[in-house]
C-alpha positions in Angstrom: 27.9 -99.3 -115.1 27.2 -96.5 -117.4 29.7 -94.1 -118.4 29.6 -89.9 -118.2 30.2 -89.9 -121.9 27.3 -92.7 -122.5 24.5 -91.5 -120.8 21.6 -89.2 -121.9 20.8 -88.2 -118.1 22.4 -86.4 -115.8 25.1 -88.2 -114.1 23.9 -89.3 -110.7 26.7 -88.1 -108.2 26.6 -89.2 -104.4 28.4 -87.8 -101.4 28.0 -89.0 -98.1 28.6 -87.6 -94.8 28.3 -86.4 -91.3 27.9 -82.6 -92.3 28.0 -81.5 -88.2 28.9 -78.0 -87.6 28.6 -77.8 -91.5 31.3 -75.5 -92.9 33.4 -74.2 -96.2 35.3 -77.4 -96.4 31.9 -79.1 -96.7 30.7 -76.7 -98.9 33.5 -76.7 -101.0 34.1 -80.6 -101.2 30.0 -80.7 -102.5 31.1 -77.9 -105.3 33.9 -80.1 -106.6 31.2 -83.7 -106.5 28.7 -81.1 -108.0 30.9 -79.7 -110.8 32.7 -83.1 -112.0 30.7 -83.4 -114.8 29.5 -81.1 -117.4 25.7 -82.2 -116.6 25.3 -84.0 -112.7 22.7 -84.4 -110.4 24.3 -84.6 -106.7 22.7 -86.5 -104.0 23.9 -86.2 -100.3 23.7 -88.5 -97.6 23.2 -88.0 -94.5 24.1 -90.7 -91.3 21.8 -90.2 -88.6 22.4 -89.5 -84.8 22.4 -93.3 -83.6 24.3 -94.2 -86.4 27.2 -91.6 -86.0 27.5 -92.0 -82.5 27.6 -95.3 -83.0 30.6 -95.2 -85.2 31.8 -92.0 -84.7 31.0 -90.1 -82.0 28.3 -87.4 -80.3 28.0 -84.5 -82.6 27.0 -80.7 -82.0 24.1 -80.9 -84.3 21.3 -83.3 -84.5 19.9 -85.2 -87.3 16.9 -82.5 -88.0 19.9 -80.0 -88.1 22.2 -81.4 -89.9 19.6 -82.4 -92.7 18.4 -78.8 -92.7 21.8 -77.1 -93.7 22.3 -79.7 -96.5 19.2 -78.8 -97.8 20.0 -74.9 -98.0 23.4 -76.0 -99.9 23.1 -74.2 -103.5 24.9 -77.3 -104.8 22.9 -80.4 -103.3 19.7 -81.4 -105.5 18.2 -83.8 -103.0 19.3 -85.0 -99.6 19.0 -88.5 -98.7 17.9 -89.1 -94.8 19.5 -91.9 -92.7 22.1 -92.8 -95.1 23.8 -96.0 -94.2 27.3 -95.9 -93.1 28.1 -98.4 -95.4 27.5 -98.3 -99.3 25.6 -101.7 -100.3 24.9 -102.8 -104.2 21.3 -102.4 -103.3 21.6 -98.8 -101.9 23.3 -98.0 -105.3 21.1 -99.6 -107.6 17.9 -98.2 -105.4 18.8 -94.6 -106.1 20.2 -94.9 -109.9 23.7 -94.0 -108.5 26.5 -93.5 -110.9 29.6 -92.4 -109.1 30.8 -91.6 -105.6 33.0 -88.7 -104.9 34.6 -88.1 -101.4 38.4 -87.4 -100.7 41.0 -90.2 -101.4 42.2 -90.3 -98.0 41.2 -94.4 -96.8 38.2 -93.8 -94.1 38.6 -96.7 -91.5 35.8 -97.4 -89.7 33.2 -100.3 -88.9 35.8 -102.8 -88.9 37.1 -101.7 -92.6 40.2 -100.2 -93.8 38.2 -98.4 -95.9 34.8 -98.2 -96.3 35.2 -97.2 -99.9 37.3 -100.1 -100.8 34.7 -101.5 -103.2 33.4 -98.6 -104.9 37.1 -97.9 -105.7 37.7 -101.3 -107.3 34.3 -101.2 -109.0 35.4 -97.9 -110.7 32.8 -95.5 -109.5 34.6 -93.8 -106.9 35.3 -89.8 -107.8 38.2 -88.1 -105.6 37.6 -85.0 -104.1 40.4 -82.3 -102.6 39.3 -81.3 -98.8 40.2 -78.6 -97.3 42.8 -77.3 -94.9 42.4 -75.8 -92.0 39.0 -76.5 -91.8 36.6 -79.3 -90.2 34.6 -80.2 -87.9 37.0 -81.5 -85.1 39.1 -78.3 -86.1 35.9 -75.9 -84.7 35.5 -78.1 -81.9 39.4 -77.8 -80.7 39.0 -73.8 -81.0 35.8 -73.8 -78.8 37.7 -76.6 -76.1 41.0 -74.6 -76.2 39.0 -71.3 -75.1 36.4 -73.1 -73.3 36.6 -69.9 -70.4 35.8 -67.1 -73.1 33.4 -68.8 -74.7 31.6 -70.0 -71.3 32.3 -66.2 -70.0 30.6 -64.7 -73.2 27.3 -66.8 -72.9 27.4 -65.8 -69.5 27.1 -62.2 -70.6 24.9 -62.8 -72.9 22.2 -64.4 -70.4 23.0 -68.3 -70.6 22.5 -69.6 -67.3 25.1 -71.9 -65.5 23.0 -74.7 -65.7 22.6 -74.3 -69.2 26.3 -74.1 -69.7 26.9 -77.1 -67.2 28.8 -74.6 -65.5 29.7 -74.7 -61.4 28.7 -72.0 -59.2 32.5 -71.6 -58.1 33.1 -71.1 -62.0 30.4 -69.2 -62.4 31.5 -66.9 -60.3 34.8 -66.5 -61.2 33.6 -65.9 -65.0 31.2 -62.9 -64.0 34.2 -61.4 -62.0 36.1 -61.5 -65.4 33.4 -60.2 -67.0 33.2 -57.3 -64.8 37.2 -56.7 -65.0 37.3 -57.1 -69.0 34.0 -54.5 -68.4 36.4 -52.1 -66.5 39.6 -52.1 -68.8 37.6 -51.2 -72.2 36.3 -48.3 -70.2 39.6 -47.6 -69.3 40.9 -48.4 -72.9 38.3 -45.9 -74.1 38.6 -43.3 -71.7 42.8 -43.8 -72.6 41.5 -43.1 -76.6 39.0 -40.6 -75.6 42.5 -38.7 -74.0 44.6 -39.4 -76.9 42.4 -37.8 -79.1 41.6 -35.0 -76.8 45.5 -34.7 -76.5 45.8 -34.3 -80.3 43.3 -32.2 -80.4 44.7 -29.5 -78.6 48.3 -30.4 -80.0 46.8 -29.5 -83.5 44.6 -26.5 -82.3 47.8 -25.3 -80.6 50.3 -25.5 -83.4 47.4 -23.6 -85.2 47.4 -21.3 -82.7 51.1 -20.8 -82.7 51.4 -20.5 -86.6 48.8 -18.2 -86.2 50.4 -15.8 -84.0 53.5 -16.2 -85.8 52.5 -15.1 -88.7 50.0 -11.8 -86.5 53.9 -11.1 -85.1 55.7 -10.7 -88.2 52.7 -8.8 -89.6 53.0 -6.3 -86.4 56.2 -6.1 -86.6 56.5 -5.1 -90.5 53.9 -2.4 -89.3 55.9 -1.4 -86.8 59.5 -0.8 -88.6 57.5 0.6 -91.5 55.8 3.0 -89.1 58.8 3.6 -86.2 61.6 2.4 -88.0 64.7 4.4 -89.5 62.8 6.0 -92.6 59.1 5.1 -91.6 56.2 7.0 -91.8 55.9 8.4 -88.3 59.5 10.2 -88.6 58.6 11.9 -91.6 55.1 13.3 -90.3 57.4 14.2 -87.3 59.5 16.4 -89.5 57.4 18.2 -92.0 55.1 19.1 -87.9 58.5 20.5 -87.0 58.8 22.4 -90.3 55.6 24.0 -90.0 56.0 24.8 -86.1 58.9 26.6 -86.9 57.6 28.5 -89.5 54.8 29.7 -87.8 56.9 30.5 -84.5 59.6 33.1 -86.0 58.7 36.6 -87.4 58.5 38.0 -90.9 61.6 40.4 -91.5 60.0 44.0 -92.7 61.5 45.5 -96.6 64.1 48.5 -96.2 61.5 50.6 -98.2 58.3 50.8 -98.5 56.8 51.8 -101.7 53.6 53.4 -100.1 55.8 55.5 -98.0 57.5 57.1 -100.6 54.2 57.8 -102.7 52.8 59.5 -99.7 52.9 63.7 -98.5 56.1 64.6 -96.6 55.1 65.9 -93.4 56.6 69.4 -92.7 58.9 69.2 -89.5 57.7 70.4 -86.3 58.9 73.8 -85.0 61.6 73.7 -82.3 61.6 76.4 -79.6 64.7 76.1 -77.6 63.2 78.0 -74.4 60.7 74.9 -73.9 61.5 72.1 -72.5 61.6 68.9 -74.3 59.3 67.2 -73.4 60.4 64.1 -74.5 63.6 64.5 -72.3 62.3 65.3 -68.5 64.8 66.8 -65.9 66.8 64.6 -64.4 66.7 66.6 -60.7 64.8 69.5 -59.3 67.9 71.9 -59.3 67.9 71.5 -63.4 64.0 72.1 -63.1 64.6 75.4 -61.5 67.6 76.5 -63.4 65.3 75.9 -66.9 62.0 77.9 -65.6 64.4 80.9 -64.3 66.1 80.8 -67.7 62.7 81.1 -69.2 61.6 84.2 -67.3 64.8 86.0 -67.8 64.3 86.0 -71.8 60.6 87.1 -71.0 61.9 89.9 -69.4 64.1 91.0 -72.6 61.6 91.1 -75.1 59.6 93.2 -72.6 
């Protein structure tokens, strides 16, 4: 058997499997067969349906399937078709194999222990690391342990219960949940819908309120500086009072004129004692008669 280190081809890597539901854990156990040696050429094998349910079980894909998503594997170079479940001499020496990879863990099946027993003591067996959390039996738990969700969603999405071997009892039952789950996201989103509304108008208000905090402190700074104790309006008030009361009391005449003096005394008026003065009238008739009698009496002299 020729060595990696002796041959001038590229070392001639198989991997068999059942590849169903194909996955990471498949895809990464064909990187680690692919990348064992610096220069490899990986086959895959691939059982077919009789043969795996023979020995195995039903699968979820068929044979066409399973074929086709090995082939669409960046790290497979050619797929091998009905692969038997057994690795004979001939098998080996028909396709130029050099080494097997798969993961160390003994496979028992067909009445072996392991079916890799003898390409482990022949020395061309290649251990691989799988990985967890991840396989085929691992999907198919998931889709038994929520078997109602999964049967309800193809429901919704048009399956028909006889495609989803489903009973009309069932059936029902699933459409009424549908219809329910339908209900509470509306409610769920008419409950956001209202939360955000809410928030909304929390924000806008504290705006609001900020707002006419900061309109109140303005108006009231106008207003002391305006009304206050020495603001504006008391002091407009005063010098209007000033000016009132200025215009409202008289002007106080000079004790001497200087255009009186400059002008012509006027000579004074004559007095004549036996008229009456006029600017003094009698107080009664008898003093009327007394002054005219008086007054014809001196006429009567100077005659």
């Amino acid at each position: 058997m020729p060595t990696a280190s002796t041959v001038d081809r590229p070392v001639r890597v198989y991997a068999d499997g059942i590849f169903d539901l194909f996955h990471s854990g498949h895809a990464r156990a064909l990187m680690q067969a692919k990348t064992l040696f610096p220069n490899s050429y990986l086959l895959v094998g691939v059982c077919s349906d009789d043969l795996t349910h023979k020995f195995k079980g039903f699968t979820v894909m068929n044979e066409a399937e399973r074929y086709e998503a090995l082939r669409h594997c960046r790290y497979v170079d050619e797929v091998i078709r009905d692969a038997p479940w057994t690795l004979t001499p001939e098998f080996l020496e028909k396709h130029k194999i050099d080494f097997v990879a798969h993961d160390d863990i003994p496979y028992s099946s067909a009445g072996s222990d392991d079916v890799y027993k003898h390409i482990k003591e022949a020395g061309m067996f290649v251990p691989t690391q799988r990985t967890e959390g991840i396989s085929t039996s691992d999907i198919i738990t998931r889709i038994v342990r929520d078997y109602d969700v999964y049967a309800r969603r193809n429901l919704q999405r048009g399956y028909t219960a006889k495609e989803l071997n489903v009973s009309f009892i069932n059936e029902k039952k699933y459409r009424f949940q549908n219809q329910v789950d339908k209900m509470k996201e509306k409610v769920k989103n008419v409950e956001e819908k209202s939360k955000e509304f809410v928030n909304r108008v929390e924000e806008k208000s504290h705006d609001l309120i900020q707002k006419w905090e900061e309109k109140s402190r303005e108006f009231i700074g106008n207003f002391l500086e305006l009304f206050g104790p020495d603001g504006a309006w008391k002091q407009m008030f005063q010098e209007r009072s000033s000016r009132m009361l200025q215009a409202l009391s008289p002007k106080q005449s000079p004790v001497s004129s200087p255009t009186r003096s400059r002008s012509p005394s006027r000579s004074p008026s004559p007095t004549f004692p036996w008229l009456p003065n006029k600017s003094s009238p009698p107080s009664s008739p008898k003093a009327a008669s007394a002054s005219i009698s008086s007054m014809s009496e001196g006429d009567e002299d100077e005659k």
